[in-house]
Biotite code that builds the C-alpha atoms (Angstrom):
import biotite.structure as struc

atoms = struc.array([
    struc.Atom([-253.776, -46.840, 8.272], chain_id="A", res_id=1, res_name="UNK", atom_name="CA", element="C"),
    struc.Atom([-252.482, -43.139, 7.905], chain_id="A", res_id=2, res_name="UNK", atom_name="CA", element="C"),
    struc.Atom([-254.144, -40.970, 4.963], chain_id="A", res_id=3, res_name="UNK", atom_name="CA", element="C"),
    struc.Atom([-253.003, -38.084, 3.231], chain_id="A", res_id=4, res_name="UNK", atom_name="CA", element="C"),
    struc.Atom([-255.666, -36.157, 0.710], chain_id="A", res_id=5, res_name="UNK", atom_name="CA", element="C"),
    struc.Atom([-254.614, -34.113, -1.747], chain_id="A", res_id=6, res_name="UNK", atom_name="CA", element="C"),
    struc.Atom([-256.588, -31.551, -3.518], chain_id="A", res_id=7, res_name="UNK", atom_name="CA", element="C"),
    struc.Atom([-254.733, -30.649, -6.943], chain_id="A", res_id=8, res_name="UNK", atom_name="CA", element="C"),
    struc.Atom([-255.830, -28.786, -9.882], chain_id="A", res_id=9, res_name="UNK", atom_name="CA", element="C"),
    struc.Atom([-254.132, -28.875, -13.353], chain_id="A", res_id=10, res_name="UNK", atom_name="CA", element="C"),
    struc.Atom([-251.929, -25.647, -15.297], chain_id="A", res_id=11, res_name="UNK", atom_name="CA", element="C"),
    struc.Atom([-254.401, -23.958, -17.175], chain_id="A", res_id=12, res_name="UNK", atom_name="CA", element="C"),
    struc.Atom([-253.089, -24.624, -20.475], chain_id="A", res_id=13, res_name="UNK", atom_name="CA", element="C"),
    struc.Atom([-253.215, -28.585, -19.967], chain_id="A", res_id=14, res_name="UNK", atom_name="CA", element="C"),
    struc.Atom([-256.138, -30.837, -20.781], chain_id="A", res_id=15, res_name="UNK", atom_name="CA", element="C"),
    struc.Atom([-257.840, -32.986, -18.692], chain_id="A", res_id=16, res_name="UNK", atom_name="CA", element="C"),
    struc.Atom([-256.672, -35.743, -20.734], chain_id="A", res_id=17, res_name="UNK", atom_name="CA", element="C"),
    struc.Atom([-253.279, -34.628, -20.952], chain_id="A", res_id=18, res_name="UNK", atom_name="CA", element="C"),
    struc.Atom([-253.654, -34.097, -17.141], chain_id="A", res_id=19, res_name="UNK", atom_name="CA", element="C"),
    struc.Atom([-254.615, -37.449, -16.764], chain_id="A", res_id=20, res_name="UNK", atom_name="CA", element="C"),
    struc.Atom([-251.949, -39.054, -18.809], chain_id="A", res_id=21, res_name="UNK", atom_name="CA", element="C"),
    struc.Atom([-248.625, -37.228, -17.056], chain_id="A", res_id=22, res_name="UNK", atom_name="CA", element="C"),
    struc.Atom([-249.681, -37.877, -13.670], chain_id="A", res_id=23, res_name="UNK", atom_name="CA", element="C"),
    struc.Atom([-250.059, -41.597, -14.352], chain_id="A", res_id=24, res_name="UNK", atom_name="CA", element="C"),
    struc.Atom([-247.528, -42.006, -16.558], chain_id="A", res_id=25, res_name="UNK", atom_name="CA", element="C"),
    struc.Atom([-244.741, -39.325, -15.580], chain_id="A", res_id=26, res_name="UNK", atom_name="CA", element="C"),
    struc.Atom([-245.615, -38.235, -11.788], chain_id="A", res_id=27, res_name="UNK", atom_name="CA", element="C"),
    struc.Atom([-246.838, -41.048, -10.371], chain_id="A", res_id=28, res_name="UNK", atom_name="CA", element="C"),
    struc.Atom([-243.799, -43.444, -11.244], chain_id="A", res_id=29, res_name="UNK", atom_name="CA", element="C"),
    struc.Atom([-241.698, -40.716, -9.394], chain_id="A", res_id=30, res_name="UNK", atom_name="CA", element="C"),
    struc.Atom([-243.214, -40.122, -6.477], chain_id="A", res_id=31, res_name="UNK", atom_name="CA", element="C"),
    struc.Atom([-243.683, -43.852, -6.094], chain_id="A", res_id=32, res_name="UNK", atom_name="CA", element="C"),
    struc.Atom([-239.843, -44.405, -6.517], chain_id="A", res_id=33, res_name="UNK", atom_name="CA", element="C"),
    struc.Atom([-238.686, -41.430, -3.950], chain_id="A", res_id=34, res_name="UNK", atom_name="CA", element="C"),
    struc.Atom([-241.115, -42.774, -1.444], chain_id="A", res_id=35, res_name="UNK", atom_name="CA", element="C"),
    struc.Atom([-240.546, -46.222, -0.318], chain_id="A", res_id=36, res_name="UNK", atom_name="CA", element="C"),
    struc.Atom([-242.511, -45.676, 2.598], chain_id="A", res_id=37, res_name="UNK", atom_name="CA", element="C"),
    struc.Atom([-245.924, -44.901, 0.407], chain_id="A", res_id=38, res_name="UNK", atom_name="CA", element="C"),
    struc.Atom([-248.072, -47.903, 1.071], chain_id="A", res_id=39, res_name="UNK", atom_name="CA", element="C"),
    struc.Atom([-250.901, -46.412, -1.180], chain_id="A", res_id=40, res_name="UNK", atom_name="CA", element="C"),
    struc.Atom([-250.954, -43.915, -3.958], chain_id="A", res_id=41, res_name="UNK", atom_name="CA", element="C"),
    struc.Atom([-254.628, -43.426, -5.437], chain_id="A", res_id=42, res_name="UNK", atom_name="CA", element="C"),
    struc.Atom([-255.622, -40.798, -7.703], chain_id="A", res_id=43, res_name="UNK", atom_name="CA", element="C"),
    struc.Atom([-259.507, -39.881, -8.265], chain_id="A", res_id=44, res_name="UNK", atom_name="CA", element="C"),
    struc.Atom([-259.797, -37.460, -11.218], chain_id="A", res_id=45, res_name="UNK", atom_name="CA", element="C"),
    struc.Atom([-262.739, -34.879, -11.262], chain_id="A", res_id=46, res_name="UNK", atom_name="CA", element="C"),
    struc.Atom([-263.342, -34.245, -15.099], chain_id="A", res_id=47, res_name="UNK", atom_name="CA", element="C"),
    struc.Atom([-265.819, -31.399, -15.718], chain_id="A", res_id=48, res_name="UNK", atom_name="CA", element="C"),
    struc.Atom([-267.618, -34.163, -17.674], chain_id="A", res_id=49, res_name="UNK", atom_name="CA", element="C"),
    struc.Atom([-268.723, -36.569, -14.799], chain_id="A", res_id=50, res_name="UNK", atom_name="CA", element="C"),
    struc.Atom([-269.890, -32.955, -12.497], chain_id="A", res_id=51, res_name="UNK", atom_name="CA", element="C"),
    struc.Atom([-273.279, -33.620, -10.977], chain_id="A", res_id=52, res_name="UNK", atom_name="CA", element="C"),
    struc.Atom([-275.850, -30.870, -11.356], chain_id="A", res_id=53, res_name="UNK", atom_name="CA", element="C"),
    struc.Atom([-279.180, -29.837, -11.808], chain_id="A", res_id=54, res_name="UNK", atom_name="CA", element="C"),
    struc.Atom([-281.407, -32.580, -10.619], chain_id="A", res_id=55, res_name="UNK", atom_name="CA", element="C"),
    struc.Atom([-278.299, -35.030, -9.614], chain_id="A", res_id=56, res_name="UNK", atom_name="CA", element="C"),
    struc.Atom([-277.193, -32.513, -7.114], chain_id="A", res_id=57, res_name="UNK", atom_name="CA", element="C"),
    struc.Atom([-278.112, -30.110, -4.541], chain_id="A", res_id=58, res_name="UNK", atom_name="CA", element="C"),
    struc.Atom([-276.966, -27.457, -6.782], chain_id="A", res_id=59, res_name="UNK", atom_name="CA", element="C"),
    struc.Atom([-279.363, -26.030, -9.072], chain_id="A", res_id=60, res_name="UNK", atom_name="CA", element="C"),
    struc.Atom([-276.602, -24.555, -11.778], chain_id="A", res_id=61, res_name="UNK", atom_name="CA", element="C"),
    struc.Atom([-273.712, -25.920, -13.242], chain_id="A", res_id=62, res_name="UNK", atom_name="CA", element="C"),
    struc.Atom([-270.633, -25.221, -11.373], chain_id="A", res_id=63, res_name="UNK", atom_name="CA", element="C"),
    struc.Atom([-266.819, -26.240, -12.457], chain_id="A", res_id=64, res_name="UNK", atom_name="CA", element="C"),
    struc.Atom([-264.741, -27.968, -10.126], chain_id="A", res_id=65, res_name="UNK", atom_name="CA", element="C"),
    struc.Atom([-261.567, -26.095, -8.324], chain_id="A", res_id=66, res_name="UNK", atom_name="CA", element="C"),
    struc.Atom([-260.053, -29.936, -8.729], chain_id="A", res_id=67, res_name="UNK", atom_name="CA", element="C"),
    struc.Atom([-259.110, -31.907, -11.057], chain_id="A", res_id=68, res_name="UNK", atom_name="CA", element="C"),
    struc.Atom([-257.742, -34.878, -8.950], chain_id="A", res_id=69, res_name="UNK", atom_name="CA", element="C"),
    struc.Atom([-258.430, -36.291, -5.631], chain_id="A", res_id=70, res_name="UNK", atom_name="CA", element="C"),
    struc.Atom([-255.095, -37.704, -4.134], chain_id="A", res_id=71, res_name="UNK", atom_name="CA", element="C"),
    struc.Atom([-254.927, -40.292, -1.521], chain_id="A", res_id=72, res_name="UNK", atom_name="CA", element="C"),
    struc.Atom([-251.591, -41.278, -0.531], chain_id="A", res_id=73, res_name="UNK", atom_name="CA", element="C"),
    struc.Atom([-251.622, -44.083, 2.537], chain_id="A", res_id=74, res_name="UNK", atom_name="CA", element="C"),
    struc.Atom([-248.735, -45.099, 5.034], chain_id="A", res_id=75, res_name="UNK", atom_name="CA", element="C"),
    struc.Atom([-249.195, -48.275, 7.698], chain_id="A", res_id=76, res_name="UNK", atom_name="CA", element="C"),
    struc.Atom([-248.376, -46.461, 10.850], chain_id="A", res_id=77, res_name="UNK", atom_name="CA", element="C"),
    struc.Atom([-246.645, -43.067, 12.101], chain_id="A", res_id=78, res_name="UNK", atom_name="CA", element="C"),
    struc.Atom([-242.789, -44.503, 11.385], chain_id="A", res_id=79, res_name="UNK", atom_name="CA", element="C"),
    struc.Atom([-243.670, -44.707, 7.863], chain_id="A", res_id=80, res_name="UNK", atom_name="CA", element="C"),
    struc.Atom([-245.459, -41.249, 7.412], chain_id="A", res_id=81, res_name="UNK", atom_name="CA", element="C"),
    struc.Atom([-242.586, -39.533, 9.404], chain_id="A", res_id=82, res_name="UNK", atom_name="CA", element="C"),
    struc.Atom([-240.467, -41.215, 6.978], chain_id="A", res_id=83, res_name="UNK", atom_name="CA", element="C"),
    struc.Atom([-242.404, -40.051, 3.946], chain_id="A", res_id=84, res_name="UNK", atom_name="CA", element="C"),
    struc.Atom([-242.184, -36.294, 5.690], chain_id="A", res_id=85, res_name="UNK", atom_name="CA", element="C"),
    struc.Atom([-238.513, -36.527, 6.088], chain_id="A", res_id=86, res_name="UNK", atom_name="CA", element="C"),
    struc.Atom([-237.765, -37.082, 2.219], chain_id="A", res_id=87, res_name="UNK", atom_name="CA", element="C"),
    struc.Atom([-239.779, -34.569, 1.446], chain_id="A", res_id=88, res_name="UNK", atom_name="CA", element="C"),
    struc.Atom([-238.313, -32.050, 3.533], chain_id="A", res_id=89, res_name="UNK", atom_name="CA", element="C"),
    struc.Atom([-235.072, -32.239, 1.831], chain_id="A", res_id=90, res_name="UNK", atom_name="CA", element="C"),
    struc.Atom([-234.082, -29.820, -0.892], chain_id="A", res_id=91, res_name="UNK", atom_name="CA", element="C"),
    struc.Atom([-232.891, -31.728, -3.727], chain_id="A", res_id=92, res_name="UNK", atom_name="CA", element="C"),
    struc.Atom([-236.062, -34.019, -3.419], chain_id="A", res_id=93, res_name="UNK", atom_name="CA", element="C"),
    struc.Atom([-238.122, -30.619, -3.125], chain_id="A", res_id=94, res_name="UNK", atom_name="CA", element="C"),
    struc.Atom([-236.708, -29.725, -6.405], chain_id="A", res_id=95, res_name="UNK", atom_name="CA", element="C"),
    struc.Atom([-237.323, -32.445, -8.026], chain_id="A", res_id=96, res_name="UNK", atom_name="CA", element="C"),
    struc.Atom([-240.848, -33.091, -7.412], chain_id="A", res_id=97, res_name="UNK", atom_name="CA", element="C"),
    struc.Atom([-241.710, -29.203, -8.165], chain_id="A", res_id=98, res_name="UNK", atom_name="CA", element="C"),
    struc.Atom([-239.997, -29.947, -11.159], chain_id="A", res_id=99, res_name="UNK", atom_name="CA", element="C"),
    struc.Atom([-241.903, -31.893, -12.512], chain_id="A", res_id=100, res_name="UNK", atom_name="CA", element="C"),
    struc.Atom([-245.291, -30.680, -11.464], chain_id="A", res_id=101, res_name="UNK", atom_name="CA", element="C"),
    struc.Atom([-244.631, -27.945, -13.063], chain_id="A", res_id=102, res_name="UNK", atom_name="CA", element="C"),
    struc.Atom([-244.978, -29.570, -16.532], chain_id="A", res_id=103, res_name="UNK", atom_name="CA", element="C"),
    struc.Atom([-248.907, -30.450, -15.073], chain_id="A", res_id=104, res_name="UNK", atom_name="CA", element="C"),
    struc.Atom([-250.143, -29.006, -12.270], chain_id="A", res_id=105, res_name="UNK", atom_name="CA", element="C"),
    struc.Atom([-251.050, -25.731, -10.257], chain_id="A", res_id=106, res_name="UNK", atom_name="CA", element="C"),
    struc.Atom([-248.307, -26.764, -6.978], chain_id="A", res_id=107, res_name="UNK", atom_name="CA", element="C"),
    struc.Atom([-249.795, -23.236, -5.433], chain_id="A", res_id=108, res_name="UNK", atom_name="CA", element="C"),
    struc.Atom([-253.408, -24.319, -5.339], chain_id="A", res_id=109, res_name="UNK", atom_name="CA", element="C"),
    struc.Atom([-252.944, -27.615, -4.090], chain_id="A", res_id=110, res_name="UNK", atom_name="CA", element="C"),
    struc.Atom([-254.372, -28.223, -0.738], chain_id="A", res_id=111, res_name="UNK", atom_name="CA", element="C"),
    struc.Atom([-253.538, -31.118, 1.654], chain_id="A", res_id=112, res_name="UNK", atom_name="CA", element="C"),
    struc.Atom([-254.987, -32.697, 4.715], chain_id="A", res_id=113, res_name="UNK", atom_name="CA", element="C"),
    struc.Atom([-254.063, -35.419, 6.892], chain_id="A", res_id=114, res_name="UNK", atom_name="CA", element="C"),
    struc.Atom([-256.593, -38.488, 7.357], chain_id="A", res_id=115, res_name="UNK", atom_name="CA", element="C"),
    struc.Atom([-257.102, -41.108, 10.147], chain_id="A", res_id=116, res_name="UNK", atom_name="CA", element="C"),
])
């Protein structure tokens, strides 16, 4: 199985809950529907409320998470992540996606790596 991580972090102006909410509700549905190939589409949020510190960490201060969701989107074998890359290369999908993370989330500081 083929993993790709994402690293995202939420618009300022949006709560965590409100985060929460759009991506499941709003973003997820979408992505899920543009990319037949997506075998997996987890999200792991990182609310400032569950942030180990102190004597549950290694870190002795409190410190506030650059993330606010984990991403994990899975593909079966190389066909199907080449697939995945070839939607997404085109313009009018492009569009749409930024879009709508744009109602949500910070597109400029996400960060995404590529998982075996």
């Amino acid at each position: 199985m083929i993993k790709l991580i994402a690293l995202i972090r939420k618009k300022n102006n949006v709560s965590e809950k409100e985060f929460k909410e759009y991506y499941e509700n709003i973003h997820a549905p979408l992505i899920t529907k543009i990319f037949p190939s997506l075998k997996g589409y987890t999200r792991n949020y990182l609310l400032e409320s569950n942030l180990l510190h102190g004597e549950f960490s290694l870190e002795p201060q409190k410190h506030y998470s650059s993330y606010n969701v984990i991403t994990e989107l899975s593909f079966d074998d190389e066909d199907e992540l080449n697939q995945f890359f070839e939607i997404s290369s085109k313009e009018e999908i492009v569009k749409i996606i930024r879009e709508d993370e744009e109602n949500f989330l910070d597109s400029k500081k996400t960060i995404m790596y590529r998982v075996d």
